[in-house]
N, C-alpha and C positions, 0 to 999 in steps of 0.2 A: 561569471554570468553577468550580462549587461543589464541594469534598473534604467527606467526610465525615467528622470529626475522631476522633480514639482517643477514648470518654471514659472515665469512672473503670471502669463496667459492665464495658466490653472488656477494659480493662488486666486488669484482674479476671481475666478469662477467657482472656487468652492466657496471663499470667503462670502460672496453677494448670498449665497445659498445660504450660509451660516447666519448672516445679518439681517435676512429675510425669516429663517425659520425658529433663533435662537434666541433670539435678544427683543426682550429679556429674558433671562431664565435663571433657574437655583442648581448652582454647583453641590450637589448630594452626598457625592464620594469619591475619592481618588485613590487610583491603583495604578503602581507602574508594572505595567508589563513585563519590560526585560529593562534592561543595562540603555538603550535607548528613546524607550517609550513608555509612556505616562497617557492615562483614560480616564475623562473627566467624564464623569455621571452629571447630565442634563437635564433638568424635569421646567416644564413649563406648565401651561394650564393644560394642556390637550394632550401633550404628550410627554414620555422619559426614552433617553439613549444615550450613547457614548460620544464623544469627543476624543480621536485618537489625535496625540502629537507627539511628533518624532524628532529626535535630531541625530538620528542614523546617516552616515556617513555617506550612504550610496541613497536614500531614499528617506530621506528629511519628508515633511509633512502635515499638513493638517486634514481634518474631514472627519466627518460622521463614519460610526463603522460598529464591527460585532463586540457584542456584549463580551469584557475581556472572560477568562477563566478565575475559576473561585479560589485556585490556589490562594498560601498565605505572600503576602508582598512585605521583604524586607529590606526595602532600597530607602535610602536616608531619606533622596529627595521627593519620594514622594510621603513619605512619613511626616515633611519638614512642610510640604503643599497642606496635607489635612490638617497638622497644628495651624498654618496662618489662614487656608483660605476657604476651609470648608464652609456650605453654608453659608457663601455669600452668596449674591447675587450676580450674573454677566452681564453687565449691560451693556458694553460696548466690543466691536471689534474692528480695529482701525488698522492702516497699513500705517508706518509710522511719515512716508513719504511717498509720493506717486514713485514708481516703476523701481521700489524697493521691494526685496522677498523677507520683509521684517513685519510683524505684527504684534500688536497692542494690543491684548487681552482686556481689560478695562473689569473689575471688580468694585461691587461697593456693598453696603451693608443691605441695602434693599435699593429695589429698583429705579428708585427717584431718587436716590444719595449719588451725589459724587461721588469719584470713583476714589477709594484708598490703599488700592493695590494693582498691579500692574504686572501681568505675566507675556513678557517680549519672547516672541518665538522667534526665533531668524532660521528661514531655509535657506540656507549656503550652502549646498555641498558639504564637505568635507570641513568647513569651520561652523557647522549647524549648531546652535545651543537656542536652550531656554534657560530666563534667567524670573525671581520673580522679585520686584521691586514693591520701594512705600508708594506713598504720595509725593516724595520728597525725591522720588527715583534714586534713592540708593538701595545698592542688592542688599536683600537680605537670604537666597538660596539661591543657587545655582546648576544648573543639570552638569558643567563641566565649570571648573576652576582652570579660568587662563591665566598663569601666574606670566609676570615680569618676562622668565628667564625665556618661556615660551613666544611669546609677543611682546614687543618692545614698544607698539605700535598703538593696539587695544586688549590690553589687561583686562579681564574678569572676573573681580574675585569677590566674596559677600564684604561686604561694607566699605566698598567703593561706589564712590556714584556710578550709573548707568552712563555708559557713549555708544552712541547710536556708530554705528558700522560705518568706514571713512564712504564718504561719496561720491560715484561714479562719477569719471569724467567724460565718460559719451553724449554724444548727443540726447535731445529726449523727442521721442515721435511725437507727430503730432497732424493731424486733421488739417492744419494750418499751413504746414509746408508745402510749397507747390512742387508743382512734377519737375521743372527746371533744375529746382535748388537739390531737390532727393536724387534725381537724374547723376548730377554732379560731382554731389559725395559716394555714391554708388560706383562712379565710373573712376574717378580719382585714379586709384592707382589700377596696373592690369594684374588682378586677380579674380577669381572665381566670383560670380557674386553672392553666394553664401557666406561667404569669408568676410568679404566687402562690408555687408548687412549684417554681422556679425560685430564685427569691428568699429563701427562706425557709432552704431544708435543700443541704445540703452532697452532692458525688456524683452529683449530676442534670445531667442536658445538655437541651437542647431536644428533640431526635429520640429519647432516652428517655422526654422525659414525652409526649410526641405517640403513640409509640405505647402508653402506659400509659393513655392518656386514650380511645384511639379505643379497643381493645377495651376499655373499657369504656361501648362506644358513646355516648361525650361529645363534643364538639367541645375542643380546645383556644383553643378563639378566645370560649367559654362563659365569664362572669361566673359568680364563687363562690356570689353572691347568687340564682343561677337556679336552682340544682341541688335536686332533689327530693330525700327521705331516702334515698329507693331509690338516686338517682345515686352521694350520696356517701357507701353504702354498697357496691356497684359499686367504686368507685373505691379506695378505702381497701385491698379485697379484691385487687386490680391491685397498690397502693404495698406490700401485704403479700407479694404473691407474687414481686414483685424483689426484696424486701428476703428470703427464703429461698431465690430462688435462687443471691443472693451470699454467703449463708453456706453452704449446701450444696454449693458450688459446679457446680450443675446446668445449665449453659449448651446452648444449642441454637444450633449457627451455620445463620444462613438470609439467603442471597444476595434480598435487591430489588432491583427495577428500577434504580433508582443507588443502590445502597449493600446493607448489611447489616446483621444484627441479631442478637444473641448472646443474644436473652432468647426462650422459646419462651411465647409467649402464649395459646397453648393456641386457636388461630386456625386451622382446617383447612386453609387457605390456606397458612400457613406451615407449618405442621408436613409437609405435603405439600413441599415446596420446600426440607427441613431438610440443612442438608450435615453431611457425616460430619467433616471438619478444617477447623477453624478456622484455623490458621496456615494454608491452603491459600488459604482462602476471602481471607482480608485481604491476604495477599500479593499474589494476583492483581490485589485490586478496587485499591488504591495501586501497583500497579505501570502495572494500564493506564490509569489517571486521571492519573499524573502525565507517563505516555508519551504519554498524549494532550493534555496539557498543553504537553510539550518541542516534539512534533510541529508542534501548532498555531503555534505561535512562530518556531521553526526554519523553516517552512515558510513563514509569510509573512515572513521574513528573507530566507532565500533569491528568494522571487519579487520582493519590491521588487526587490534589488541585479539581478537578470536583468532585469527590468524597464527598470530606468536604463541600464545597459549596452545594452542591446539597443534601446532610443530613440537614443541617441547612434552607435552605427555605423550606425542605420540614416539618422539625417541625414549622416552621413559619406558612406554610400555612395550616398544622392540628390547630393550635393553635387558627387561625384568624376563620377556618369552626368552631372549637366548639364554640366559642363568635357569631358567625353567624346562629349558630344552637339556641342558650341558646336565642338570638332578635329574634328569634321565635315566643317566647312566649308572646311577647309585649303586643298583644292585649286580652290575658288573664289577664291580670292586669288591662287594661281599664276595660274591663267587672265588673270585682273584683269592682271596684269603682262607676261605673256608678249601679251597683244591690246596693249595700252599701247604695248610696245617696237615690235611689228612695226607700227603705226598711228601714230605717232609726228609726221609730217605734219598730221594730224590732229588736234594739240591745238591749244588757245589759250591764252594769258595770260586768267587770272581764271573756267578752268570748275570750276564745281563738280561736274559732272557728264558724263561723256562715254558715246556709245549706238558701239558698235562689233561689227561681222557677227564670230560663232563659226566658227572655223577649219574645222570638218565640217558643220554645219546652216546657215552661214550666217545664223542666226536671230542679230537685233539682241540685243547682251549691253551692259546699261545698268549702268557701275561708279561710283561716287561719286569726287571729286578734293578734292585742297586746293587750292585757288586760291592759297597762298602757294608754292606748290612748284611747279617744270615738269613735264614729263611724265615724266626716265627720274626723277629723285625721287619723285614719284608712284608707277614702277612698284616701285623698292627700297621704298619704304614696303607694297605688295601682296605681294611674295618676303617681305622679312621677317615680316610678319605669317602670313606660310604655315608657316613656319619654325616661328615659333613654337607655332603653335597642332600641329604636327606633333609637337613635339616634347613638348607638353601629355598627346597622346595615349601617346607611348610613356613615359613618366613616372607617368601617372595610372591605365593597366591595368594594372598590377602591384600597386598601392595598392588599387584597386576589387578586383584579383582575392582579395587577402590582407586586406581586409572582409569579402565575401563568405563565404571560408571560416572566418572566427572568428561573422559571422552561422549560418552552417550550425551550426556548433560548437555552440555558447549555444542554438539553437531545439532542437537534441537533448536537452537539458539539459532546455529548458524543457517540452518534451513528456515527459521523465522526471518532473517535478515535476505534471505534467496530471495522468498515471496515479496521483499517489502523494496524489492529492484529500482520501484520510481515512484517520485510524490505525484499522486494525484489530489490528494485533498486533505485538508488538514487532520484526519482522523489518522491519515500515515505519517505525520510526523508524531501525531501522541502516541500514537505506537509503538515506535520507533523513542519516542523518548523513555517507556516505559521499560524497551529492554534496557537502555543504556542504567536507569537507576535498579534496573533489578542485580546488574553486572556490578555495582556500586555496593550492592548491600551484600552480594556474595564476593566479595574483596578479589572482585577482577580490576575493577577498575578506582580511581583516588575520586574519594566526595568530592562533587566540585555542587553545593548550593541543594542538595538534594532534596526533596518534599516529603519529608515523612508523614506532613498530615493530609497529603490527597487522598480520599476516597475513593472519586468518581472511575471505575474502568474504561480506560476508553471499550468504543464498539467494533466488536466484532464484523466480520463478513457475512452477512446474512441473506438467503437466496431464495425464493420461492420455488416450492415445488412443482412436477407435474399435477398432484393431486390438489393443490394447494393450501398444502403443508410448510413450514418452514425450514430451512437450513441454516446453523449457525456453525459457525467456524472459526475456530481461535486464530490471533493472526500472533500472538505472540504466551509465553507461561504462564502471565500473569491472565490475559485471558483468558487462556487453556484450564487452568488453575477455578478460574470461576464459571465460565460453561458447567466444568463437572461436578463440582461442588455448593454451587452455590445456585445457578440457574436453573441444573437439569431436573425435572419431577418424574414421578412414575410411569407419565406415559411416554417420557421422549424414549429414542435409541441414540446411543452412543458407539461413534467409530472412531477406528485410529487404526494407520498401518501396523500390519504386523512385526516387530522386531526393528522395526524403522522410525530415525525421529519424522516427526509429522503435527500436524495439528489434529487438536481434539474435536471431533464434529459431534453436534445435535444435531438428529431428525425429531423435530418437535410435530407430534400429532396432537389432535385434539381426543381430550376424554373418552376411551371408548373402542379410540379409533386402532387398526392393525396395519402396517404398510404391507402393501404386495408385494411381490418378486421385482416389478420393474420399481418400483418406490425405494426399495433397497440399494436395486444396483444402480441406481441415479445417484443415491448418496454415496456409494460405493467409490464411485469412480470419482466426487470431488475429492472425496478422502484421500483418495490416490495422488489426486492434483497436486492436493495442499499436504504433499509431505518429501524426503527429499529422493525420492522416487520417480518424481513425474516426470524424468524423461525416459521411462520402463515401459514399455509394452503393455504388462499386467505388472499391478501389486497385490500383495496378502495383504487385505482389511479386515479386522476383528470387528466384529459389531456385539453388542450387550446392552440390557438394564443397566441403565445409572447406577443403582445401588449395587452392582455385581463390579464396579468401580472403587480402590481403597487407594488412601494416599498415606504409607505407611510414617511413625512420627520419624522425624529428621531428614523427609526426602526434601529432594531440592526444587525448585518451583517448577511445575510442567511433567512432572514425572511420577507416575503410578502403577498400583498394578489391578490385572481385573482378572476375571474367571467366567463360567459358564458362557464363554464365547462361541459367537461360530466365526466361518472362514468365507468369506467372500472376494472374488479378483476383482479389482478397479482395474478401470481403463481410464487412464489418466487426461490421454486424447479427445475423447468424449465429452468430457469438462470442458478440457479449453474451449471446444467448438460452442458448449454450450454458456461460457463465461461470456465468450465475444459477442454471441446473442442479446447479453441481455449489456452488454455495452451500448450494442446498436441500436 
């Protein structure tokens, strides 16, 4: 999946935001988020909020953003940030050089102190780090350790002095250059002129000059050697107007179809489409790119390992029915023995086979022999094998029964992972994260970091009624598990398909209140939706009292039993029509 990278343009435009609405202010708390990001708690006079910064490979970054999660954070470097820098003050944020993507955090002990620390963010792609230096600019932490063998070039390691990133040798734009001399270097050699503009001048990205190019109705795919005077007159007047709105600092943030763009092109299109915050706008578009990123992964993580698990009990439990099928026949072998003994006159030296009348029908009963054995041998070879295979069966339904229900188990799961098909918002990846660590603590899956001390559940699917009443709807065990246990009171109802994994739904009424026949079968038919049924016609849904609800002790998460039910059909179809409703 393609990000759409910080370039110089943005840094530009978040940073004047930051240095207009930040500085000064008191650094309160630091929490790194994951393995690339670190969230610096702001408070000023008027207001407090976050400081996200990245040095994620695909989506480096800085900007104001949502408050992180209360999770515990056990990453060195940010453990190693609150020892040196909590509690100071921000007072500065500087680029370290015009039309570098490096920045200069500036900390000091209060807001009229010089500054005695110094947190350098560099957005580079794929060599993106934060390092945090003294006053003396030597490291004292670092987000990534570039040792020697890695870089030969520019080393990174704590108690080395700080070097600034080697310096471009492109040109540097400028307001100053005339149309002749930009004409020239553009034209140089015969290629495209995005490439050209590219290669040439310093602070340009691809999706800058694309769109500098298309309003000014060129193609970027257009040879230099094409272009009419008009064009690369057009054109020049586009390279003039970003180059004034990075000194003016005049930014226009405007959400595209995937991505964004901080330059107002004077395009009615965009200018129509223009968002009022920037830091709003960026926050959201990398938070839900990279959440639909984790999603994607996670979730086909999750479905392999269900996958394979759920192949293998299910050859277990074919394996355990055939040996369950084969003690079947137990008591044809008693027979076999018990005809043998009382027929016993009847044998010969050397049959393989003897035909003897059944005790009640009289009907010839044809048993096989060993010729090397007499007849009561014979008959103890038929007892024993009855024995045994009897004993096959009281041995193997307990195993088939305790398959079965780790099968039920895992299909619940997997019809959790059905519904959770595509990210729309960040409550589907905690969702989704919450199966993966329930998979973790039921030794499906290896600890990898896991939170034992989270509380918070994420939220359920919750739906307004016709009567307007509420719908809740577990989207994973862990929420199923607390709807019914924890959530529901006296007067909700409680559904779940019949004999099928599903989610557990509340019809939550208010005090007093009774649902009618059509309030029923409205929840009816989610229930049906949200279970792994919903491509059926009709389902069997139970409905009951919460309290006619038991979770007996050592059951596994999501999985109960209930009583004094009735029986209602969902129409599964019915929901959908009425889900897209309330999309719309």
């Amino acid at each position: 999946m393609k990000i759409q990278p910080v370039d110089y343009t943005t840094l530009v435009a978040l940073v004047s935001a930051l240095q207009r609405d930040w500085i000064p202010s008191r650094l309160e708390q630091i929490y790194q988020y994951d393995r690339h990001t670190i969230c610096l708690a702001l408070r000023t006079l008027e207001k407090r909020d976050w400081l996200w910064i990245s040095w994620h490979p695909q989506a480096a970054r800085i900007h104001m953003g949502d408050r992180p999660p209360r999770d515990p954070d056990t990453f060195t470097f940010s453990e190693q940030l609150r020892h040196l820098i909590k509690g100071s003050a921000l007072i500065g944020i500087e680029f370290i050089q015009p039309w570098e993507r490096v920045l200069d955090l500036q900390f000091g002990k209060r807001p009229d102190d010089p500054a005695n620390s110094h947190l350098y963010v560099e957005i580079m792609g794929k060599h993106s780090n934060v390092m945090l230096t003294n006053e003396d600019q030597q490291i004292i932490t670092t987000a990534q350790q570039i040792s020697g063998d890695r870089s030969s070039i520019r080393p990174v390691e704590t108690g080395q002095p700080y070097e600034f990133p080697p310096a471009l040798t492109k040109t540097t734009p400028s307001l100053d250059e005339t149309f002749e001399r930009w004409q020239e270097r553009v034209s140089l050699l015969p290629k495209n002129i995005k490439n050209q503009l590219l290669s040439n001048y310093r602070g340009v990205s691809p999706l800058l000059l694309e769109e500098m190019i298309y309003s000014a109705n060129l193609e970027p795919t257009q040879n230099a050697h094409e272009l009419t005077p008009e064009n690369w007159q057009n054109l020049f007047l586009r390279w003039q107007f970003w180059l004034t709105t990075l000194n003016n600092q005049s930014f226009t943030a405007i959400p595209k179809d995937d991505g964004y763009s901080v330059i107002g092109w004077q395009n009615a299109t965009d200018l129509k489409n223009a968002s009022v915050n920037l830091q709003q706008l960026v926050n959201d578009y990398y938070r839900d790119k990279l959440n639909t990123q984790n999603f994607q992964q996670l979730h086909h993580q999750l479905q392999q390992k269900l996958n394979s698990v759920l192949k293998k009990l299910r050859q277990k439990a074919n394996t355990f029915e055939s040996r369950l099928k084969q003690s079947e026949g137990a008591e044809i072998y008693r027979q076999y023995g018990d005809l043998l003994m009382s027929y016993l006159h009847q044998w010969e030296v050397g049959m393989t086979e003897i035909s003897l009348p059944d005790f009640e029908s009289d009907e010839p009963v044809k048993m096989p022999l060993k010729p090397d054995k007499n007849a009561v041998q014979n008959a103890q070879a038929f007892y024993k094998q009855h024995q045994k295979l009897k004993r096959a069966n009281q041995f193997v339904q307990p195993l088939l029964d305790e398959v079965n229900t780790e099968l039920h188990y895992l299909e619940q799961i997997e019809g959790s992972l059905e519904q959770l098909s595509v990210y729309q918002n960040p409550d589907d990846l905690e969702t989704l994260q919450e199966i993966r660590e329930e998979l973790i603590q039921q030794n499906y899956l290896a600890a990898n970091r896991v939170n034992a001390n989270k509380k918070e559940i994420s939220k359920p699917h919750i739906f307004a009624t016709p009567s307007g009443g509420e719908l809740w709807i577990g989207r994973n065990n862990q929420q199923n598990d607390h709807l019914t246990f924890r959530v529901a009171n006296d007067y909700d109802i409680w559904l779940h398909s019949q004999e099928i994994p599903g989610s557990h739904v509340l019809l939550r009424l208010q005090p007093g209140m009774k649902p009618d026949e059509k309030e029923l079968q409205w929840a009816a038919d989610f229930a049906a939706y949200f279970s792994r049924a919903k491509q059926s016609e009709q389902v069997p849904i139970v409905y009951t009292k919460p309290k006619n609800v038991y979770k007996p002790k050592g059951t596994k998460p999501g999985m109960c039993i209930y009583k004094r039910e009735t029986i209602l059909w969902g129409q599964p179809q019915r929901a959908k029509q009425a889900i897209a409703q309330y999309s719309d």
